[in-house]
VODREN-997792 format. One record per residue (C-alpha): residue number from 1; residue in one letter; x, z, y. Coordinates in Angstrom, 1 decimal, decimal comma. Layout:
N
{NUM; "A"; {X; Z; Y}}
...
This chain:
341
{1; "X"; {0,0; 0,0; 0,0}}
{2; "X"; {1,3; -0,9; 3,3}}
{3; "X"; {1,6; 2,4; 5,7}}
{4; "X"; {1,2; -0,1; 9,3}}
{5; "X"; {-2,0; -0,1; 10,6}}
{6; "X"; {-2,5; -3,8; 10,0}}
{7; "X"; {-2,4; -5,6; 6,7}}
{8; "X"; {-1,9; -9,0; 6,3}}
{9; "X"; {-5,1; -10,4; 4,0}}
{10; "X"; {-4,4; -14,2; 4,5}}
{11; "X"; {-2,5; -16,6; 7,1}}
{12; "X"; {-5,9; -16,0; 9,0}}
{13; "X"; {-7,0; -12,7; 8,5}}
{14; "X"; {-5,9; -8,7; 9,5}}
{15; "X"; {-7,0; -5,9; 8,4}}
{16; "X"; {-6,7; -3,0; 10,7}}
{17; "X"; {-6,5; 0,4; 9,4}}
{18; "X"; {-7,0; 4,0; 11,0}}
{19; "X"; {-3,5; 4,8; 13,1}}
{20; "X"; {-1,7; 8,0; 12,4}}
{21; "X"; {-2,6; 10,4; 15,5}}
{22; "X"; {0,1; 12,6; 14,2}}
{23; "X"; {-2,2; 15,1; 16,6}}
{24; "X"; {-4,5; 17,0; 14,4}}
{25; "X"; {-5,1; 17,6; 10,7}}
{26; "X"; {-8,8; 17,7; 11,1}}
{27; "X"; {-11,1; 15,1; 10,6}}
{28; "X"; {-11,0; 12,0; 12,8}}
{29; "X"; {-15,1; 11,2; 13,7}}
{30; "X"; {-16,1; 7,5; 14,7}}
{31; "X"; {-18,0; 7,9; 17,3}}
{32; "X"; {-19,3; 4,0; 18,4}}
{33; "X"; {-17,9; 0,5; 17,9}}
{34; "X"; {-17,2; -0,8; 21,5}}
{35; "X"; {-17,3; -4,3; 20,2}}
{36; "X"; {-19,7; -6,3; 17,5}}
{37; "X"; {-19,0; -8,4; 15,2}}
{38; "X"; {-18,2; -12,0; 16,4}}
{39; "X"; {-17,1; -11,2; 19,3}}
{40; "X"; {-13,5; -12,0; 20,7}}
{41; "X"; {-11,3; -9,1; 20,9}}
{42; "X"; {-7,6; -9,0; 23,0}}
{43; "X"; {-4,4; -7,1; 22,0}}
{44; "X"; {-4,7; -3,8; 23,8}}
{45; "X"; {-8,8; -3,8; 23,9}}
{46; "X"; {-10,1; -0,8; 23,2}}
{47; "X"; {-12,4; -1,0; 19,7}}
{48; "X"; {-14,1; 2,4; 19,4}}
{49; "X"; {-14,4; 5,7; 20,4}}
{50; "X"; {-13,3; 8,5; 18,1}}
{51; "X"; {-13,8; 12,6; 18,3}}
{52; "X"; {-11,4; 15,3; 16,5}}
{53; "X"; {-10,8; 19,1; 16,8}}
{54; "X"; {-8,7; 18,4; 20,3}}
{55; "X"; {-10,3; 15,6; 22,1}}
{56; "X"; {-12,3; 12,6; 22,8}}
{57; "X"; {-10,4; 9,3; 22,7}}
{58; "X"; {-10,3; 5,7; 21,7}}
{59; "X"; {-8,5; 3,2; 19,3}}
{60; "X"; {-7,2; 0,0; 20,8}}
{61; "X"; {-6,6; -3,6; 19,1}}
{62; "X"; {-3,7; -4,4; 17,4}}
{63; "X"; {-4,4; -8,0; 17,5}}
{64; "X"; {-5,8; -11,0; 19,4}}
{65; "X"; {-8,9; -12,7; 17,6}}
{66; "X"; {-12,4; -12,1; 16,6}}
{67; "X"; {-14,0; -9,3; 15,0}}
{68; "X"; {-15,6; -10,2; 11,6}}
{69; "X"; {-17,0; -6,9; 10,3}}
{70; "X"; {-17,1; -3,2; 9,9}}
{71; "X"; {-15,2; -1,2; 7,7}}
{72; "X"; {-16,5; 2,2; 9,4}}
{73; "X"; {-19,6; 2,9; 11,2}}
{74; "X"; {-20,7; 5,6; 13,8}}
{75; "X"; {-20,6; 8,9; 12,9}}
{76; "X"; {-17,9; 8,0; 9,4}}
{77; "X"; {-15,2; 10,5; 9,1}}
{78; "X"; {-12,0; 8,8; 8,5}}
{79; "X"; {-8,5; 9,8; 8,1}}
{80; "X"; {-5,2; 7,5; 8,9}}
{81; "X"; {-4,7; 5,1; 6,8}}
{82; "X"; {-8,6; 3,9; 6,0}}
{83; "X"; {-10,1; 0,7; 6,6}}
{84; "X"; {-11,5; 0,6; 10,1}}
{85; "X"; {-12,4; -3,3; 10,6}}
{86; "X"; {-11,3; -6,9; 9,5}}
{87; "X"; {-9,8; -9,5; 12,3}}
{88; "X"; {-10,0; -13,6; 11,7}}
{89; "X"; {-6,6; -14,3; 14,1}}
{90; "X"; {-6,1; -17,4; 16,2}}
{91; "X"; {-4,4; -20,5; 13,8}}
{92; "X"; {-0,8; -19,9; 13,8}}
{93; "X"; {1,2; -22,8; 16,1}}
{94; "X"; {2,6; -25,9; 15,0}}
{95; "X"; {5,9; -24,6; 13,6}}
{96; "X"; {7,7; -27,3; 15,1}}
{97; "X"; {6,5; -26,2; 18,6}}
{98; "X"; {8,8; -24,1; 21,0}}
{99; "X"; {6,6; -21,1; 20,9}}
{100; "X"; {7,2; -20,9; 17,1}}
{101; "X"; {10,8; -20,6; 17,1}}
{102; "X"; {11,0; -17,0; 18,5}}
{103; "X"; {10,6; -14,7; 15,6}}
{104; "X"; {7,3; -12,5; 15,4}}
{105; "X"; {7,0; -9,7; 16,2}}
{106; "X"; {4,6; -7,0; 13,9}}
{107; "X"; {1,8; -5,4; 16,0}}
{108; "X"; {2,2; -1,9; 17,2}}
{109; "X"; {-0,8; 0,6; 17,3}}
{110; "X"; {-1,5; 0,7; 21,0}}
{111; "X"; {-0,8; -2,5; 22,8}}
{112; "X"; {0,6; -1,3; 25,6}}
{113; "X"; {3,7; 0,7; 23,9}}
{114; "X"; {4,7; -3,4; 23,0}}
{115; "X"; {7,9; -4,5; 23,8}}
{116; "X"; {8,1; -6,3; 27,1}}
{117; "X"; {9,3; -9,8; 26,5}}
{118; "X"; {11,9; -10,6; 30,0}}
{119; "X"; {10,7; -13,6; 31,7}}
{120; "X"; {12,5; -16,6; 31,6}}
{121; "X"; {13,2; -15,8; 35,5}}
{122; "X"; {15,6; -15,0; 38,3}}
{123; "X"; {12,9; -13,0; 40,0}}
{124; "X"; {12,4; -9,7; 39,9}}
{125; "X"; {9,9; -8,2; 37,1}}
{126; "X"; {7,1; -7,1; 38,2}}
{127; "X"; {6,2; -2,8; 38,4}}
{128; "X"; {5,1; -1,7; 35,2}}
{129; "X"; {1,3; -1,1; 35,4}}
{130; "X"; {0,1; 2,6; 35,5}}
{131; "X"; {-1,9; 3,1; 32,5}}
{132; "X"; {-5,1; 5,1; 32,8}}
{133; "X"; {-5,8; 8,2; 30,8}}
{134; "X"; {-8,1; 8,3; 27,7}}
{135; "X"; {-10,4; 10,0; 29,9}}
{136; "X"; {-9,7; 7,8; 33,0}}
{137; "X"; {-10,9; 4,7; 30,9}}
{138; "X"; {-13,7; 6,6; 29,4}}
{139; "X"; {-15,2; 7,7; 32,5}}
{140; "X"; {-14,6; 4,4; 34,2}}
{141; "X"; {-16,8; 2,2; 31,7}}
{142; "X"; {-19,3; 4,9; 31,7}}
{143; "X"; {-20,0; 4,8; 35,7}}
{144; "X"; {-19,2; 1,3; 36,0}}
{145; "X"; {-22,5; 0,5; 33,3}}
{146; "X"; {-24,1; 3,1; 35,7}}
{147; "X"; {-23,6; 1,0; 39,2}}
{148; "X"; {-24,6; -2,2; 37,4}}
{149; "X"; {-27,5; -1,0; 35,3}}
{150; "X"; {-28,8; 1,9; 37,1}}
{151; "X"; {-31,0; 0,8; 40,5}}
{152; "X"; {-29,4; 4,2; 42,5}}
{153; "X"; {-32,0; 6,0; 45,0}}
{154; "X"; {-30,2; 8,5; 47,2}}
{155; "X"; {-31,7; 11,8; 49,3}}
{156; "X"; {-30,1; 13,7; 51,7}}
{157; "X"; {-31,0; 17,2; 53,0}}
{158; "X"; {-29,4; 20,3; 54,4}}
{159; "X"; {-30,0; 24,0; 53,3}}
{160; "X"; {-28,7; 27,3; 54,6}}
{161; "X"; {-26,0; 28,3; 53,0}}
{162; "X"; {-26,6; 32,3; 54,6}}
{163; "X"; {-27,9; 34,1; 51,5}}
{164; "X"; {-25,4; 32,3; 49,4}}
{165; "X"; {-22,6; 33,7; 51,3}}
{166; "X"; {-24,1; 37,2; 51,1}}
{167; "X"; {-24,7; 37,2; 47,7}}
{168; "X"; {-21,1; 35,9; 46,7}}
{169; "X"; {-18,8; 38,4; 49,3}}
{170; "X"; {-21,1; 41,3; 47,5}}
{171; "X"; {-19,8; 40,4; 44,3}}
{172; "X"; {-17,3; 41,3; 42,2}}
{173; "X"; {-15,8; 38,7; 40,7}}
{174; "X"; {-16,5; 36,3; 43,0}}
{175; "X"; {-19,5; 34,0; 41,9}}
{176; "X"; {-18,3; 30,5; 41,9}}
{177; "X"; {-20,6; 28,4; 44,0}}
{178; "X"; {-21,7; 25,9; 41,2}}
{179; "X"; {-23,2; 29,0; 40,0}}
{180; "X"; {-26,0; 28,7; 42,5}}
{181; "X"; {-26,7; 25,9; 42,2}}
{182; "X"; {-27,0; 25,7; 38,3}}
{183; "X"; {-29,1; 28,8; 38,7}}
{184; "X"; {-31,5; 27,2; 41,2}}
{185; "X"; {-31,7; 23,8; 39,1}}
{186; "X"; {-32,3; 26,1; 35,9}}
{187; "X"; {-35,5; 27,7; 37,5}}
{188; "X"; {-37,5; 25,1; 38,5}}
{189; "X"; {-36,1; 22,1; 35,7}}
{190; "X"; {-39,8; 23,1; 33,4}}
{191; "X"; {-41,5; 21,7; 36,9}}
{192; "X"; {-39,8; 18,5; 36,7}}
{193; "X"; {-40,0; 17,4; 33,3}}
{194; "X"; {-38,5; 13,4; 35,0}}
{195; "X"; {-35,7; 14,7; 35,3}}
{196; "X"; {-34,9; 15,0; 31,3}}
{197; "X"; {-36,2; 11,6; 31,1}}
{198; "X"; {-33,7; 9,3; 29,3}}
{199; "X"; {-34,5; 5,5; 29,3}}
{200; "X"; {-34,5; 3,8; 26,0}}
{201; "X"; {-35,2; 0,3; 26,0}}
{202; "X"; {-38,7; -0,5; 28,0}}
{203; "X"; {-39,7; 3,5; 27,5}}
{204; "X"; {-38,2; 6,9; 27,9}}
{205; "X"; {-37,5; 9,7; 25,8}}
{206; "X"; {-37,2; 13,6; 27,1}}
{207; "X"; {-33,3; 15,0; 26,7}}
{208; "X"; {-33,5; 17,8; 24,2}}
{209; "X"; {-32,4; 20,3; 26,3}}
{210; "X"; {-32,3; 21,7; 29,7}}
{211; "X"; {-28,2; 22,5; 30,0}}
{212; "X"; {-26,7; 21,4; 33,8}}
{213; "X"; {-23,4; 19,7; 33,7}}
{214; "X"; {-20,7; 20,7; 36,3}}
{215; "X"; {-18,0; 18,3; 37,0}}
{216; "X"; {-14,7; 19,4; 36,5}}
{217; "X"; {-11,4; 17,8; 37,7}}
{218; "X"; {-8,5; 18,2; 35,2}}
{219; "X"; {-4,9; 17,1; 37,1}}
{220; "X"; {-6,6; 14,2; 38,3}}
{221; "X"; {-8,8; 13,7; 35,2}}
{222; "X"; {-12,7; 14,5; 35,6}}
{223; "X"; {-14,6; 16,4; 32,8}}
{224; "X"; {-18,2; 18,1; 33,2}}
{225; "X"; {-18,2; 21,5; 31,7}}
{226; "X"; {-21,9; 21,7; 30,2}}
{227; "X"; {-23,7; 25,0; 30,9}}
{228; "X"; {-26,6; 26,5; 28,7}}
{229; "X"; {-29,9; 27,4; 30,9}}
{230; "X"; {-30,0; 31,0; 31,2}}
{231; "X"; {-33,9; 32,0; 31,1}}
{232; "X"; {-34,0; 35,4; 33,2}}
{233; "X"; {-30,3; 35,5; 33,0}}
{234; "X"; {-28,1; 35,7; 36,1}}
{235; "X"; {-26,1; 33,5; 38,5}}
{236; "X"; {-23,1; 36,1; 38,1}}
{237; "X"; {-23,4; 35,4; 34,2}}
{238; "X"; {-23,4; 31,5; 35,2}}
{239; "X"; {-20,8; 31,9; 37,3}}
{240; "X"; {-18,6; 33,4; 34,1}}
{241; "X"; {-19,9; 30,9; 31,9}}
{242; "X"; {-18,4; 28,5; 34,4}}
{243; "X"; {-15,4; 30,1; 34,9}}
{244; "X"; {-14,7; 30,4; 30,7}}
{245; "X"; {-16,1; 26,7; 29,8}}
{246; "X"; {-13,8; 25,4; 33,2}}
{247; "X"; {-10,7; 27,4; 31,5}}
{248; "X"; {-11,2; 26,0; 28,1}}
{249; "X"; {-11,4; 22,4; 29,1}}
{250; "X"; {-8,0; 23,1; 30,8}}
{251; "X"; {-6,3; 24,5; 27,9}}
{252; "X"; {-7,5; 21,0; 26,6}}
{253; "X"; {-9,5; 22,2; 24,0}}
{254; "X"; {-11,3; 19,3; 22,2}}
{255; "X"; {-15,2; 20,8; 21,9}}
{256; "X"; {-15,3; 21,5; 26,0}}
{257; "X"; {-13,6; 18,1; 26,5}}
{258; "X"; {-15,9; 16,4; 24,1}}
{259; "X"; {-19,1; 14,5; 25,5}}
{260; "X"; {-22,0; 16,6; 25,5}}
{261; "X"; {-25,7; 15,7; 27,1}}
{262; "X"; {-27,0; 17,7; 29,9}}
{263; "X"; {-30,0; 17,3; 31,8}}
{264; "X"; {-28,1; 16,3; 35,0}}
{265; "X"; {-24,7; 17,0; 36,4}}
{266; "X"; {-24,1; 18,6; 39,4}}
{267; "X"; {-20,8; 17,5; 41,5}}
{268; "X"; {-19,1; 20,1; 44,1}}
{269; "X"; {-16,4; 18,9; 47,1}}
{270; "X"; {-17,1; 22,2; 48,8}}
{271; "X"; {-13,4; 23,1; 49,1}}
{272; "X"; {-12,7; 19,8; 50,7}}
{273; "X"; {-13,5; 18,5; 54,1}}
{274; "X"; {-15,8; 16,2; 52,9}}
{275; "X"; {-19,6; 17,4; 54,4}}
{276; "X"; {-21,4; 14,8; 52,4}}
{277; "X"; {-21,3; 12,2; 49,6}}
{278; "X"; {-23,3; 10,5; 47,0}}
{279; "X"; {-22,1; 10,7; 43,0}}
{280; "X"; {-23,0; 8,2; 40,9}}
{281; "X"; {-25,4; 8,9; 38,0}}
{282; "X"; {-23,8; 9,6; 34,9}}
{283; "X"; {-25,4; 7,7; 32,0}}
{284; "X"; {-28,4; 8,3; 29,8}}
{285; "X"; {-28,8; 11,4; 32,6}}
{286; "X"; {-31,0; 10,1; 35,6}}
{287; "X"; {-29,7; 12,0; 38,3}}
{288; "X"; {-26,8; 14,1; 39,9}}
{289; "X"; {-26,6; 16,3; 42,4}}
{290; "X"; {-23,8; 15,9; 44,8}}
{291; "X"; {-22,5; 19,1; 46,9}}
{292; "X"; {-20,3; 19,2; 50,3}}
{293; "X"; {-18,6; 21,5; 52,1}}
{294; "X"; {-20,5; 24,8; 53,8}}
{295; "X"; {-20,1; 24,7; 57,7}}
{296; "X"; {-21,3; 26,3; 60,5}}
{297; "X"; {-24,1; 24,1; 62,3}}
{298; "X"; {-25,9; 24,4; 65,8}}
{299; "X"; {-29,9; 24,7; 64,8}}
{300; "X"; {-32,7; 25,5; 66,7}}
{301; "X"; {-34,8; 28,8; 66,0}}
{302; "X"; {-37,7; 30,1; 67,6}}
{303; "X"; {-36,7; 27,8; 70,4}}
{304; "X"; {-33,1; 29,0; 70,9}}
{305; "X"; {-29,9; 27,1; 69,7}}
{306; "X"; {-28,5; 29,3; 67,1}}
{307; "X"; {-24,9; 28,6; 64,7}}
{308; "X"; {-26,0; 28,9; 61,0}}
{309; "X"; {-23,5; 28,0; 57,9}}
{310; "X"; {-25,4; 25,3; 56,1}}
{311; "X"; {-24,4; 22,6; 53,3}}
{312; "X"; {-25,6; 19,2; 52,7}}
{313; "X"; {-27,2; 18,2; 49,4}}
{314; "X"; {-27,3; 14,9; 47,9}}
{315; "X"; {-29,8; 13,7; 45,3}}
{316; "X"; {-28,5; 10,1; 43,2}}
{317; "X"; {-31,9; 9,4; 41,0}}
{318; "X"; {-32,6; 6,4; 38,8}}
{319; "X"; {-35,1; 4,6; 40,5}}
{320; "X"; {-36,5; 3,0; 37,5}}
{321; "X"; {-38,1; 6,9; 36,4}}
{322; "X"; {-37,8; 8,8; 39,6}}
{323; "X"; {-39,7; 7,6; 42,6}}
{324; "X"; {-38,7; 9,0; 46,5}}
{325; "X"; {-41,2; 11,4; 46,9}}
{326; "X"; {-40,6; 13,2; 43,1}}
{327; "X"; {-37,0; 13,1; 43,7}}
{328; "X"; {-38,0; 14,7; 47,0}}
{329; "X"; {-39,7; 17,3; 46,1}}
{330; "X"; {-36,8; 17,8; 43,4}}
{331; "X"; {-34,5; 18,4; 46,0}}
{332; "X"; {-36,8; 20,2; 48,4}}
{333; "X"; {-37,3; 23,1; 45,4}}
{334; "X"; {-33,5; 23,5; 45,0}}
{335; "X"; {-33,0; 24,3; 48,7}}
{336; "X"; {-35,6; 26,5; 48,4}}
{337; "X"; {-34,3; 28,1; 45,4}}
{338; "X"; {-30,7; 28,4; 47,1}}
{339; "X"; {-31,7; 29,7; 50,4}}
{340; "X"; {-34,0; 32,6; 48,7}}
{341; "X"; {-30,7; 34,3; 46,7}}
């Protein structure tokens, strides 16, 4: 048995096997296909998404060609060394051609640990590209699919930020600020069923639970820590549960880093200058909540100008479920929520 991760089945044919992760000794999951059968694959391409004990992460083509069939399906558990799928490659060149007199090369595992071949060139080579992280790419065809297939609706209020501030310099720990906010969206989630609403094809089906993400960024990589619904529990146990789930995905521990459906995700830029933004939705949920920073403002009360600390809230709903005025009165009951701590 050949120990690469491609076999050789004919002068047309590979047969790509599971890659060593040399990572973990736990089972490797296959999570989806990223490409069907027929289709034309590239060196490099990423194939499938895969889950283990450590982390969420993809496999990448070892050749150029098309995909013929399956040798795994979603939700196998395969270790390194099994079949994973079967290539038909491009006809080899006419061996009297130039091309065919360099000798070939066998294909790595990842296509962009290949050898780079120098240019026949007295010009400088070009900078090596930077390569995006497993959860860079991830993350990136996720929200791209959102802004392409997702019509975006976006709401923008304010909400005093006063009892907030009370409540959090009274206690001790600190409560993180997501912690609010999860709180308030927790409370009044059973009044707005929409908002667990997933499309599936020309219908909808309701998310089977009420958990709010909270994005997290991890040395420039983004994760959303997903936190249970506390029913009668409170924002300082949140604000733990934050603090724990925000520490674990740090320590890069593979269940927190792993993909796990919420009922929406909530996105805080508090501790940055920015006073407003809109997040994009991040697929099946149908809405986010995007947070900015808390600032004192000039308002007008009882007829007098007075200086209040307030933060702006803004609402990204899928249009095709959530209409203006129910994503409205979404985001008018979690500034009432906030400013009654």
């Amino acid at each position: 048995m050949n120990d690469l991760p491609g076999k050789c089945l004919s002068a047309m044919e590979i047969l790509m096997k599971m890659p060593d992760l040399s990572t973990t000794d736990s089972a490797i999951k296959l999570v989806r296909w990223l490409v069907l059968p027929g289709q034309s694959v590239k060196r490099g391409q990423s194939l499938c998404e895969i889950e283990t004990d450590k982390a969420a992460s993809e496999v990448e083509s070892i050749v150029t060609g098309v995909l013929k069939e399956f040798r795994a399906q979603p939700g196998d558990l395969v270790v390194a060394g099994q079949e994973l799928a079967l290539f038909e490659t491009e006809t080899p060149p006419d061996p009297a051609s130039p091309a065919a007199s360099a000798p070939a090369k066998g294909p790595g595992l990842f296509a962009r640990n290949r050898a780079a071949v120098p240019a026949p060139s007295a010009s400088p080579a070009p900078a090596p590209a930077i390569v995006l992280s497993q959860p860079q790419q991830t993350l990136g065809r996720r929200l791209l699919a959102s802004k392409q297939n997702i019509p975006h609706i976006y709401l923008q209020a304010s909400a005093s930020a006063e009892a907030m501030i009370r409540r959090r310099n009274a206690a001790s720990p600190k409560i993180v600020w997501e912690a609010f906010f999860v709180f308030a969206i927790s409370k009044i989630l059973k009044d707005f069923e929409r908002i667990r609403w997933r499309v599936r094809g020309e219908g909808v089906i309701i998310a089977p639970n009420s958990d709010i993400g909270v994005a997290v960024d991890v040395r420039g990589d983004l994760f959303v820590a997903t936190i249970a619904a506390l029913q009668g529990g409170s924002v300082a146990e949140i604000s733990n549960d934050i603090r724990a789930r925000v520490l674990a995905i740090q320590d890069g521990a593979g269940e927190a880093r792993g993909l796990r459906a919420a009922a929406i995700t909530i996105s805080n830029l508090g501790d940055t200058p920015v006073e407003s933004f809109a997040a994009i939705i991040n697929p099946p949920e149908v809405a986010i909540l995007a947070i900015g920073k808390i600032g004192p403002v000039p308002i007008v009360q009882e007829g007098r100008v007075a200086v209040q600390q307030r933060v702006t809230l803004t609402l990204s709903a899928d249009h095709r479920v959530i209409n203006g005025k129910y994503a409205a009165e979404f985001l008018a009951a979690i500034i009432r929520e906030i400013e009654s701590f």
